[in-house]
C-alpha positions as CSV (number, residue, x, y, z in Angstrom):
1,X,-57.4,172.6,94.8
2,X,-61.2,173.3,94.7
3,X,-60.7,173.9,90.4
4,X,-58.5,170.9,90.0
5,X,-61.4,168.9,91.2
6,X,-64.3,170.8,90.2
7,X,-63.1,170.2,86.8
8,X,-62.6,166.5,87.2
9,X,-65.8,165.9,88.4
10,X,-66.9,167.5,85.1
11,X,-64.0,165.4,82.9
12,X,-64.8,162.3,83.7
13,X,-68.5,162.5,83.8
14,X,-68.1,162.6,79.7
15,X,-65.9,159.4,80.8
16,X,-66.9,156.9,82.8
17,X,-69.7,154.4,83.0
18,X,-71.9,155.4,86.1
19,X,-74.8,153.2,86.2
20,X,-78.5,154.9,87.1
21,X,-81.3,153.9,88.8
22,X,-84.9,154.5,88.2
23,X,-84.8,158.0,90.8
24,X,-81.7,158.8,87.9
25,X,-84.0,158.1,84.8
26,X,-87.1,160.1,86.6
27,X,-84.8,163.0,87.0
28,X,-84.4,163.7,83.7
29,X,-88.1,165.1,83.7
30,X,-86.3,167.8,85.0
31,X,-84.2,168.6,81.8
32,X,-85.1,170.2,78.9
33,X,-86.1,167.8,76.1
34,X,-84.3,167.6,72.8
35,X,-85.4,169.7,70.9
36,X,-85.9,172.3,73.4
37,X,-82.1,172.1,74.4
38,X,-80.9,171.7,70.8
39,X,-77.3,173.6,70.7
40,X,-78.0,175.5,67.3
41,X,-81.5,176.7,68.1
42,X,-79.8,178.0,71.9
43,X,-77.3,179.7,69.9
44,X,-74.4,178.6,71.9
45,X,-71.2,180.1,70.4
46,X,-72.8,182.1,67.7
47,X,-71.6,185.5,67.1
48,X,-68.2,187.6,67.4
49,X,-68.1,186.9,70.2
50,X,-71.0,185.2,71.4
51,X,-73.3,186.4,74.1
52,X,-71.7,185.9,77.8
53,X,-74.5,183.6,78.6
54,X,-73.8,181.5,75.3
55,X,-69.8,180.7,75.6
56,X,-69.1,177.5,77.8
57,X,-66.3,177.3,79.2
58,X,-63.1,175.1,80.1
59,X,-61.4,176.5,83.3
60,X,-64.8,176.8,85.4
61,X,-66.2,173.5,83.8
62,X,-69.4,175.3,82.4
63,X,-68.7,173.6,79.0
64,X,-69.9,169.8,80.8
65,X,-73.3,171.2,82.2
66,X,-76.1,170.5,80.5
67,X,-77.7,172.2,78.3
68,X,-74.4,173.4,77.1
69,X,-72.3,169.7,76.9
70,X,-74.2,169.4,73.9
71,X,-72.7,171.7,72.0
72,X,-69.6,171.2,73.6
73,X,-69.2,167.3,72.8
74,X,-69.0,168.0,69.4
75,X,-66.3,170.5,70.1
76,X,-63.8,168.9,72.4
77,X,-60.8,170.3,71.4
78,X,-61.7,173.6,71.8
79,X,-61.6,173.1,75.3
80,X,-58.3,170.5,76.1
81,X,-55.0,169.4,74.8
82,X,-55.0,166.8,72.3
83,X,-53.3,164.5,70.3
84,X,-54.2,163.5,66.8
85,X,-54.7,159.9,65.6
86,X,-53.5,160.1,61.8
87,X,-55.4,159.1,59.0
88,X,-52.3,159.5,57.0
89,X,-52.6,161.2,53.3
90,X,-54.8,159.8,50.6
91,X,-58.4,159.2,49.8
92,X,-60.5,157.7,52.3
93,X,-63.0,154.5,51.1
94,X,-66.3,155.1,49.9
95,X,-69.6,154.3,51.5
96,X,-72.2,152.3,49.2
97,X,-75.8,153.3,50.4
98,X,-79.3,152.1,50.6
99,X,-81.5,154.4,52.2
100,X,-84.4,152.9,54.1
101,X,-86.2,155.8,55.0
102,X,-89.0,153.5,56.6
103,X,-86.3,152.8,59.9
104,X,-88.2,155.5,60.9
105,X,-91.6,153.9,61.5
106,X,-90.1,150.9,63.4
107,X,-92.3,150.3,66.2
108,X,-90.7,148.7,69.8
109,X,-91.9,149.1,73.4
110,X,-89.1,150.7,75.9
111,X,-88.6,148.7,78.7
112,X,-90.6,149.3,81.7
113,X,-93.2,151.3,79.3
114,X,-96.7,149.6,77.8
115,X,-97.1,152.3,75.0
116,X,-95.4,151.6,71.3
117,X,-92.5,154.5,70.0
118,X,-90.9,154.6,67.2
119,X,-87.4,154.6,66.0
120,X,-87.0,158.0,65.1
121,X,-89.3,159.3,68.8
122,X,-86.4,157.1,70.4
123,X,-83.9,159.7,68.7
124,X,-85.4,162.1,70.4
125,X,-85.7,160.4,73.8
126,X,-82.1,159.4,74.1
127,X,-80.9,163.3,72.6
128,X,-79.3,161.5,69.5
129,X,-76.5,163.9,68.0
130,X,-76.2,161.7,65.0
131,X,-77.0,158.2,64.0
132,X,-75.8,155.4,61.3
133,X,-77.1,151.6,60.2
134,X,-75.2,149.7,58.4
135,X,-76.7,146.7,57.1
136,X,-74.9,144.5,54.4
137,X,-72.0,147.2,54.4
138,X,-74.2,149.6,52.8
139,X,-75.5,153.2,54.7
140,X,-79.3,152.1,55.3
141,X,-79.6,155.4,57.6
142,X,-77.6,158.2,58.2
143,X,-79.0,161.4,60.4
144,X,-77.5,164.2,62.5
145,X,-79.0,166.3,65.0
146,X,-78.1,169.8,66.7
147,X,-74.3,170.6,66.8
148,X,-73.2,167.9,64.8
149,X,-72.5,167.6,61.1
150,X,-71.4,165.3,58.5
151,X,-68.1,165.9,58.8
152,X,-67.8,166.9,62.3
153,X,-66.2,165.1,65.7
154,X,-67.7,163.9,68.8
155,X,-66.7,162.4,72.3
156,X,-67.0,158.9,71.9
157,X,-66.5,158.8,76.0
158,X,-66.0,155.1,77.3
159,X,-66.5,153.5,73.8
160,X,-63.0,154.6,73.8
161,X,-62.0,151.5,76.3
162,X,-63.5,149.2,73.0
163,X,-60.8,150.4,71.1
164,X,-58.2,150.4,73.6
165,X,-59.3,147.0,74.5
166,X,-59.0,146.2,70.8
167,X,-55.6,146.9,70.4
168,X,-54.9,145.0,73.4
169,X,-56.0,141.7,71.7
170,X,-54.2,142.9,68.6
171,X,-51.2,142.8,70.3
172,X,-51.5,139.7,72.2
173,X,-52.1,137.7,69.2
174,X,-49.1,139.2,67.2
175,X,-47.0,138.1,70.0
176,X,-46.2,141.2,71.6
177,X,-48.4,140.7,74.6
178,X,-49.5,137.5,77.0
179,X,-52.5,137.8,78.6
180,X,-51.7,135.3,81.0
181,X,-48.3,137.5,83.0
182,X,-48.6,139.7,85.1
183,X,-49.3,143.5,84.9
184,X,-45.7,143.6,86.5
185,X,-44.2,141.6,84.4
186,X,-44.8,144.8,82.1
187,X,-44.8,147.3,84.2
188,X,-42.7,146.9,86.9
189,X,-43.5,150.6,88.5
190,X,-46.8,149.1,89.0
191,X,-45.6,145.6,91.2
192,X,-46.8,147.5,94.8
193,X,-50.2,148.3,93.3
194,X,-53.1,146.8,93.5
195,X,-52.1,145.6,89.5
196,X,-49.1,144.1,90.6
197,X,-50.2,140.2,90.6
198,X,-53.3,141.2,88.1
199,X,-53.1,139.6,84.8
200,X,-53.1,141.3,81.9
201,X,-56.6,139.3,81.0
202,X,-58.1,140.5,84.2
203,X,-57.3,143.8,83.2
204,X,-58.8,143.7,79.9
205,X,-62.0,142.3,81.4
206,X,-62.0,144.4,84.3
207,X,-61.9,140.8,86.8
208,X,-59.3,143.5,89.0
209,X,-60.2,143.6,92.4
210,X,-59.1,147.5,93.5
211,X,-60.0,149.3,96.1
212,X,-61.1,152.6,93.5
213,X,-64.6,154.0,94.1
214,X,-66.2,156.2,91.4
215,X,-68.7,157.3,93.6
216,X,-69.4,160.9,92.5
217,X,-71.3,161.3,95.9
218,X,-68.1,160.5,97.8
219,X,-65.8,163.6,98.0
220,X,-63.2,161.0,99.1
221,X,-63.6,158.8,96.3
222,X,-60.8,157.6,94.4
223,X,-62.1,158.8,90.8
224,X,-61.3,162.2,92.5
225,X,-57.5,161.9,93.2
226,X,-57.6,160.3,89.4
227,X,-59.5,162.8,87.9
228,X,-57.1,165.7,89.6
229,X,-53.2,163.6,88.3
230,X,-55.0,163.5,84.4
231,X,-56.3,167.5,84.8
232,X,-54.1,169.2,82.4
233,X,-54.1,172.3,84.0
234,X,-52.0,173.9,86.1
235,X,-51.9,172.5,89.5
236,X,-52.7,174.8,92.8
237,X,-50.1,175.7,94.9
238,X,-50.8,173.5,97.3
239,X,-52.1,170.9,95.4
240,X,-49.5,167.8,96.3
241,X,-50.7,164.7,94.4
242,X,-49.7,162.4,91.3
243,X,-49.7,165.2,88.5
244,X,-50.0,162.6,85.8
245,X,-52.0,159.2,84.7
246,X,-48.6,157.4,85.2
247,X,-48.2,158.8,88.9
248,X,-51.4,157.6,89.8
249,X,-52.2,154.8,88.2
250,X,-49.1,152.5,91.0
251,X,-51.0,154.5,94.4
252,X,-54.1,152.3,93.7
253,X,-54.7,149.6,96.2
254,X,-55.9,145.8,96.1
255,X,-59.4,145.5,97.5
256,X,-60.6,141.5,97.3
257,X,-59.0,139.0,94.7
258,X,-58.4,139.0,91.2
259,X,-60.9,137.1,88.7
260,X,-63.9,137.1,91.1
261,X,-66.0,139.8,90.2
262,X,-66.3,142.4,86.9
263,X,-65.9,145.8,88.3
264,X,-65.9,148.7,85.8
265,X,-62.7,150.5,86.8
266,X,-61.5,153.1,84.1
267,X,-58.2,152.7,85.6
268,X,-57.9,149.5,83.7
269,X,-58.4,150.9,80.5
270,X,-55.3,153.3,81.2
271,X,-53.3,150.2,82.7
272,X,-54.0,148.7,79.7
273,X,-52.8,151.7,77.4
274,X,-49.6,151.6,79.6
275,X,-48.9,148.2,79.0
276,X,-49.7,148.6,74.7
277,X,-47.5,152.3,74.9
278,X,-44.5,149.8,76.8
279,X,-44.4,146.8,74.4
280,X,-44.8,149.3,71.4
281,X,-43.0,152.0,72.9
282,X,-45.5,154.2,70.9
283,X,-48.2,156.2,72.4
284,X,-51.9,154.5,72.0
285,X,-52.4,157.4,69.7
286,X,-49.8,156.1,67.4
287,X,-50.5,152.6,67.6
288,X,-54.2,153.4,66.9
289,X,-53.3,155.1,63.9
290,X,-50.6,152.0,62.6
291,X,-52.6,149.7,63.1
292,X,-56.3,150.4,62.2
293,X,-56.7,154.2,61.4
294,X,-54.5,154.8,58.6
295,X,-55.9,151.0,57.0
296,X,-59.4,151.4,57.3
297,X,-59.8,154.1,54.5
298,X,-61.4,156.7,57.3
299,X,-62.3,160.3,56.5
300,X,-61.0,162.2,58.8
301,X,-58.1,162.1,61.5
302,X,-58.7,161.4,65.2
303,X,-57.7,163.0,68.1
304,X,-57.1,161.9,72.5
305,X,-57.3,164.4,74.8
306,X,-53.9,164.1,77.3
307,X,-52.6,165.0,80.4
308,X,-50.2,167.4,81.3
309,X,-47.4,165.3,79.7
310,X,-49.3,164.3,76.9
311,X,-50.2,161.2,77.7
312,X,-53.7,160.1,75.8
313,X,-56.2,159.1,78.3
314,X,-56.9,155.3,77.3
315,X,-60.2,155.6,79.1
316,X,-62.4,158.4,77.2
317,X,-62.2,161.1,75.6
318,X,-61.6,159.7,72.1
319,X,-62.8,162.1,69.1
320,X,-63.8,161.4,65.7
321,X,-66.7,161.7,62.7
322,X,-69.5,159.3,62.7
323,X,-69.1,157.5,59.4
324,X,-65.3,156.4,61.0
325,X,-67.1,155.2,63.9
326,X,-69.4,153.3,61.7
327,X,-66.1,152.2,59.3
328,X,-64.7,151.0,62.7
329,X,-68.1,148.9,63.7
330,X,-68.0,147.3,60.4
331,X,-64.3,146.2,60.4
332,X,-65.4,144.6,63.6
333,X,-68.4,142.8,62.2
334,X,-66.5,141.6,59.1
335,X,-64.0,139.4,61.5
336,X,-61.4,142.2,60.9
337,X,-61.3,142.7,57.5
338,X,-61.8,145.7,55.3
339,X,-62.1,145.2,51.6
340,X,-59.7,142.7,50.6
341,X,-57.2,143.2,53.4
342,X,-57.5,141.8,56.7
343,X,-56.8,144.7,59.3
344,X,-57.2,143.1,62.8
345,X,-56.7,139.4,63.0
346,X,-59.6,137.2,62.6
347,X,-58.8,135.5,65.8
348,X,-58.8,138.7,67.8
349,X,-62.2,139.5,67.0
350,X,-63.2,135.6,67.8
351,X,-61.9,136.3,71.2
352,X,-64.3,139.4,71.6
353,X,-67.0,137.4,70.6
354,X,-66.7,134.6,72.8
355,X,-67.2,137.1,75.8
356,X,-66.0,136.3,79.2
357,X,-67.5,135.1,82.6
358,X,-71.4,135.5,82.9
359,X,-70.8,134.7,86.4
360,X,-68.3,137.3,87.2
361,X,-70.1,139.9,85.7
362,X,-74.0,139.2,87.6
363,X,-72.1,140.4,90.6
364,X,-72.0,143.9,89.1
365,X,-75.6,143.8,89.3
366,X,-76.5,145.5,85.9
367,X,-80.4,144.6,86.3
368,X,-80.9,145.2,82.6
369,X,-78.6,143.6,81.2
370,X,-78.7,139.9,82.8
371,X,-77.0,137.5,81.1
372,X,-74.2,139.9,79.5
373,X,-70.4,139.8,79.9
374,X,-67.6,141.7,79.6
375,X,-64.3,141.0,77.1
376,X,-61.3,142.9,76.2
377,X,-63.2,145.8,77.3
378,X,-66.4,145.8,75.2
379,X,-69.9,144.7,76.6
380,X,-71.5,141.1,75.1
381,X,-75.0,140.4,75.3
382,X,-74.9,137.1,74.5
383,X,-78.5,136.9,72.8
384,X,-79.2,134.9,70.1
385,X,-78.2,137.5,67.4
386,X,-74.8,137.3,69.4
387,X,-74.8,140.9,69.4
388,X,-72.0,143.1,71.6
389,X,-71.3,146.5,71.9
390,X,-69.2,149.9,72.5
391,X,-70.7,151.5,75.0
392,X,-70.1,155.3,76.1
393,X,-71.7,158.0,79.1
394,X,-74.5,160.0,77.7
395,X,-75.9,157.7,74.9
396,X,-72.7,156.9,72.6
397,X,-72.8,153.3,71.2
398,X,-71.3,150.7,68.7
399,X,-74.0,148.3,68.4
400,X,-73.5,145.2,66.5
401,X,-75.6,142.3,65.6
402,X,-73.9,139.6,63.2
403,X,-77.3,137.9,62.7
404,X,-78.2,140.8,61.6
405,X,-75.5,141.7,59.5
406,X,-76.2,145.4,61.1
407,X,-74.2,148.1,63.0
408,X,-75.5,150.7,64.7
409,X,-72.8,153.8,65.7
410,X,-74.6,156.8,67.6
411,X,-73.7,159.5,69.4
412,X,-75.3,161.3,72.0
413,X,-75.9,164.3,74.6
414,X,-78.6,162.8,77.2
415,X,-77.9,165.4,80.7
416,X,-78.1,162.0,82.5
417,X,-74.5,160.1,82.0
418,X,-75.3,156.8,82.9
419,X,-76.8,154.3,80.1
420,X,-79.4,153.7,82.8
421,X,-81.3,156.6,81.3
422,X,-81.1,155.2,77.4
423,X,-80.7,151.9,77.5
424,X,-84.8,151.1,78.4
425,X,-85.1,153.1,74.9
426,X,-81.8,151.6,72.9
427,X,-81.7,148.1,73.8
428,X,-85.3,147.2,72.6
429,X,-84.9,149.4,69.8
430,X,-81.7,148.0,68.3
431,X,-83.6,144.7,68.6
432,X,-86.8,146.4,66.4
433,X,-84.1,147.7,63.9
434,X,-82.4,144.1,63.8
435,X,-85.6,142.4,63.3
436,X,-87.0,144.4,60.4
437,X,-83.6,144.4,58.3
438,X,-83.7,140.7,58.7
439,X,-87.3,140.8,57.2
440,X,-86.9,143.5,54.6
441,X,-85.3,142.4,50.8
């Protein structure tokens, strides 16, 4: 029992959205900095075999721990089962370019700081793996840091609920989901759980009202008994609970009322990857790849890690290249449409756009990000660029700003999970970036 939940503790930190307060961000003074922790410079799996000290690993969850997770986010499936998300055969589509080399320079000050940074110390404060900004559909910036290279993967962590949640909205306006039933009415394993009289729209804008804690201080927690049904490995002896997502996911109970209050609740994304697998009946991996992978022209295939029957977790855990993430971001920011065909309805993306209730989600209490909201499962900001995002554990992002005409895809190894510890140097930054395209020729 104690490694089934050791190792979910370490899982689902790479996972799920824990927000940090300022004794969080100060406690990263005790990690080393960037380039001091910077996976190729430690060495970590170099050598036939490596060094003892240099091989994280998966069974006793050193590959999570910092300073090794950032080698090992780049490397995710060496470590769990998987399943792929085809790209199908053929060429992928080409990138037009337009390096601005000056990106660097741009000056902001982080929130809560007095002193001016620049873009590329920001890099460096939120441990950037790799960055891309895309302004006009053109590359305007394009770097990669430590373990990750041009045409490796990385854990793209919660921004994996954007894409679930895309799909969702896909699917509801083809017809093949309302977002006004029930749960229930979809899956009807789920009608005693706390889902059971949610809507399918509450679900996608996590308005649920369960009684789920991801406390990682509370051993009794309900992220713990999650974490241990999605563990792939081998159960203990006398381990006795739900062995999969799909046994869990109908033990959860109702806590409150539905449509009150936004709640970030990863078990919503994976209720929502039920309900797409049932109406489809295809795995989110497959509908992923029908309906946006294989069309968008992307490089490389991607992959979900799975339970112990396979099933992808809809939550996290989503792998892929950078430049696909950035392909993705743009499809988004073009109202669906890549090159001449139109890939996800125009009218889905409208509904992403037009956010959800600023008044359910204040009650979160997200203290830097007043005035947001929350809509088929990505994160509005509701600024006057009207600029929304992806947003992942440990500094992973799809950032984009249609006044701008820019996207900004990023991933990330910062020890600290929560975007507590980035966002006082992303948020303002983005802005900086934003505001000088908008001024440049």
């Amino acid at each position: 029992m104690k490694q089934v939940y050791f190792y979910s503790q370490l899982l689902f930190s790479c996972v799920i959205f824990i927000w940090c307060n300022k004794a969080d961000a100060q406690e990263k003074m005790k990690y080393l900095d960037a380039a001091q922790s910077d996976p190729v410079k430690m060495g970590w799996m170099v050598g036939s075999p490596p060094p003892e000290d240099r091989i994280p690993r998966f069974d006793d969850g050193s590959f999570f721990q910092f300073p090794a997770l950032r080698w090992s986010v780049a490397h995710m499936r060496q470590f769990m089962p998987t399943v792929n998300v085809s790209r199908r055969l053929g060429a992928s589509a080409s990138f037009a370019t337009n390096i601005k080399s000056n990106i660097d320079k741009v000056q902001f000050v982080p929130l809560g700081e007095t002193k001016a940074i620049t873009w590329e110390e920001s890099l460096q404060k939120v441990y950037a793996d790799g960055v891309i900004v895309m302004h006009h559909g053109k590359i305007v910036y394009e770097k990669y840091f430590g373990a990750l290279k041009v045409d490796g993967q990385h854990a793209a962590m919660s921004v994996t609920k954007s894409f679930t949640g895309t799909l969702g909205i896909i699917l509801a306006k083809e017809g093949l989901i309302d977002t006004t039933k029930t749960v229930s009415h979809y899956i009807p394993e789920l009608k005693n759980s706390a889902f059971g009289d949610a809507t399918v729209r509450q679900v996608m804008d996590m308005t649920t009202a369960l009684q789920f804690s991801e406390d990682y201080a509370d051993p009794n927690a309900e992220i713990w008994k999650f974490s241990a049904a999605g563990n792939p490995l081998p159960k203990p002896k006398d381990y006795d609970g739900p062995k999969t997502y799909y046994e869990y996911l109908p033990t959860i109970k109702k806590n409150g009322v539905h449509g009150e209050s936004f709640g970030y609740k990863t078990v919503n994304s994976d209720v929502l990857g039920w309900i797409i697998a049932r109406v489809t009946g295809k795995t989110i991996a497959e509908v992923l790849s029908e309906k946006i992978w294989r069309k968008l022209g992307t490089e490389q295939d991607a992959y979900y890690s799975v339970d112990a029957i396979g099933t992808p977790f809809a939550g996290g855990c989503l792998n892929f290249g950078l430049r696909d993430m950035a392909r993705f971001g743009q499809l988004i920011l073009n109202n669906g449409k890549a090159g001449k065909e139109q890939i996800i309805p125009k009218s889905a993306i409208d509904d992403i756009r037009k956010g959800g209730s600023k008044k359910a989600f204040a009650k979160a209490g997200y203290t830097l990000l007043q005035g947001w909201s929350y809509r088929d499962m990505w994160w509005i900001t509701n600024n006057d660029h009207g600029a929304f995002c992806a947003r992942g554990v440990h500094g992973q992002v799809i950032y984009i700003d249609p006044k701008a005409d820019m996207v900004i895809v990023r991933f990330a190894s910062n020890p600290i999970a929560g975007n507590g510890a980035n966002d006082p140097y992303s948020l303002p930054a983005y802005d900086a970036v934003a505001k000088f395209l908008l001024s440049s020729k």
